[in-house]
C-alpha positions as CSV (number, residue, x, y, z in Angstrom):
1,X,16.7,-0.6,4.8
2,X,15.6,3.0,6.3
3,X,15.4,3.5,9.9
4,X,13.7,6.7,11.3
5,X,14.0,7.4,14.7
6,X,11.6,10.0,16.9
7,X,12.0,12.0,19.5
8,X,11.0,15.0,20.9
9,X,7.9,14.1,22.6
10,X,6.7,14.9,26.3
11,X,4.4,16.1,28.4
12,X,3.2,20.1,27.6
13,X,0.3,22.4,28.6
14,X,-2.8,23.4,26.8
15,X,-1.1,26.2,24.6
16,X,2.2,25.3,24.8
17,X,5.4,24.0,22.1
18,X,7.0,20.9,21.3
19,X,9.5,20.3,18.4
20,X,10.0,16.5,17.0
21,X,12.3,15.2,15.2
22,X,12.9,12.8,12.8
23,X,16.1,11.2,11.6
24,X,16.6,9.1,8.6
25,X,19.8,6.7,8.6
26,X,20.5,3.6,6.7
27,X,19.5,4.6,3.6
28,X,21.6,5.8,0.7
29,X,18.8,8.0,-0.9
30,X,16.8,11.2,0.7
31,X,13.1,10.2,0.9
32,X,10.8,11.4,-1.6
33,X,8.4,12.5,1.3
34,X,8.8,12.4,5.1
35,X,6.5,13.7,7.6
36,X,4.4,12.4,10.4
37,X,0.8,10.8,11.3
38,X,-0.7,10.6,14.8
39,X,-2.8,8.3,16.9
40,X,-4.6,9.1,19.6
41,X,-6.1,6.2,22.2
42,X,-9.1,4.4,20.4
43,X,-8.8,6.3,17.0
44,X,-6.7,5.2,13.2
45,X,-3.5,6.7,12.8
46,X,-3.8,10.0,10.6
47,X,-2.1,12.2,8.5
48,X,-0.9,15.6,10.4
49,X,1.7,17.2,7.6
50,X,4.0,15.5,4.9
51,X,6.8,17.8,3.0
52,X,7.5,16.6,-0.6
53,X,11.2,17.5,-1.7
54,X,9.7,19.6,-4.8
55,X,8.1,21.8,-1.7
56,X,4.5,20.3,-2.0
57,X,2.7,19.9,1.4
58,X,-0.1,17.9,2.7
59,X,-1.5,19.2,6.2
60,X,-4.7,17.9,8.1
61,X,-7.3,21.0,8.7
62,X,-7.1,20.4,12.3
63,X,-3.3,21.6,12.6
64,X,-3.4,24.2,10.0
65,X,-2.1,27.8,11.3
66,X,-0.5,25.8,14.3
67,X,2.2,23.3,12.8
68,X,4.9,23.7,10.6
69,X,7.2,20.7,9.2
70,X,10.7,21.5,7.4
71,X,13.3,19.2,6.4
72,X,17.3,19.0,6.7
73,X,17.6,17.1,3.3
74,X,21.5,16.9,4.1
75,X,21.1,14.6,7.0
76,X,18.1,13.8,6.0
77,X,16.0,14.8,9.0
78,X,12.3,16.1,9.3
79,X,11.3,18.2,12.1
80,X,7.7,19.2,13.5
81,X,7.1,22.4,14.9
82,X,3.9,22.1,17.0
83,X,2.6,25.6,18.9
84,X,-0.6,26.4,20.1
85,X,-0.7,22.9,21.5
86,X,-4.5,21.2,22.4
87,X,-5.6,18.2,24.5
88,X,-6.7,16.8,21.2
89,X,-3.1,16.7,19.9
90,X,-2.7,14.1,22.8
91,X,-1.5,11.1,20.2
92,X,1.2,9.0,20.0
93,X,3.4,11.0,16.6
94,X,5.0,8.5,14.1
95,X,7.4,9.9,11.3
96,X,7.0,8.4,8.2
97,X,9.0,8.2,4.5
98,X,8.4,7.3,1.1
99,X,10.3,7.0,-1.6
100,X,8.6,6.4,-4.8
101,X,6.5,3.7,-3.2
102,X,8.7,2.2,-0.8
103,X,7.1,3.5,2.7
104,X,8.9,3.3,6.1
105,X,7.7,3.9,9.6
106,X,9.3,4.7,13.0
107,X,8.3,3.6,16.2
108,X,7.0,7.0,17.6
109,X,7.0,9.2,20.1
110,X,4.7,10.4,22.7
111,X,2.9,13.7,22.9
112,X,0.7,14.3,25.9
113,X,-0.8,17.8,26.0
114,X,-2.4,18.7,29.4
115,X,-2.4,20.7,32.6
């Protein structure tokens, strides 16, 4: 069984950084995919940006030029790199992994963007 575990998260200003992180442990494999969704109060969870070990990417048009995700495959850990920070990046961040179907979740962390 795969555990991932958050953190990172916190209170930041309109225009500011945050860096997440996202370890895997318990597993004996390195995920397929990692990367991480969001859900803000009153809306679904959504993608944000997923890193495929052969490089591919998947990033949500509302982040794009503003986050960047890279991966540690040797621990295996998956960061988020979030600048230029908005109000509506407010969410609650989850990491996610799959591997080849089987998909895990952590518990998330809390990003609160506002002055």
């Amino acid at each position: 069984q795969v555990q991932l575990v958050e953190s990172g998260g916190g209170l930041v200003q309109p225009g500011g950084s945050l860096r997440l992180s996202c370890a895997a442990s318990g597993s004996i494999f390195v995920p397929n995919v990692m990367g991480w969704y969001r859900q803000a109060p009153g809306k679904e969870r959504e993608l944000v940006l997923t890193l495929a070990t052969g490089g591919t990417t998947n990033v949500a048009d509302s982040v794009k030029g503003r986050f960047t995700i890279f991966r540690d495959y040797a621990k295996p850990t998956v960061y988020l790199q979030m600048n230029s920070l908005k109000p509506e990046d407010t969410a609650v961040y989850y990491c996610n992994a799959d591997h080849w179907g089987n998909n895990y979740w952590g518990k998330g962390t809390l990003v609160t963007v506002s002055s």
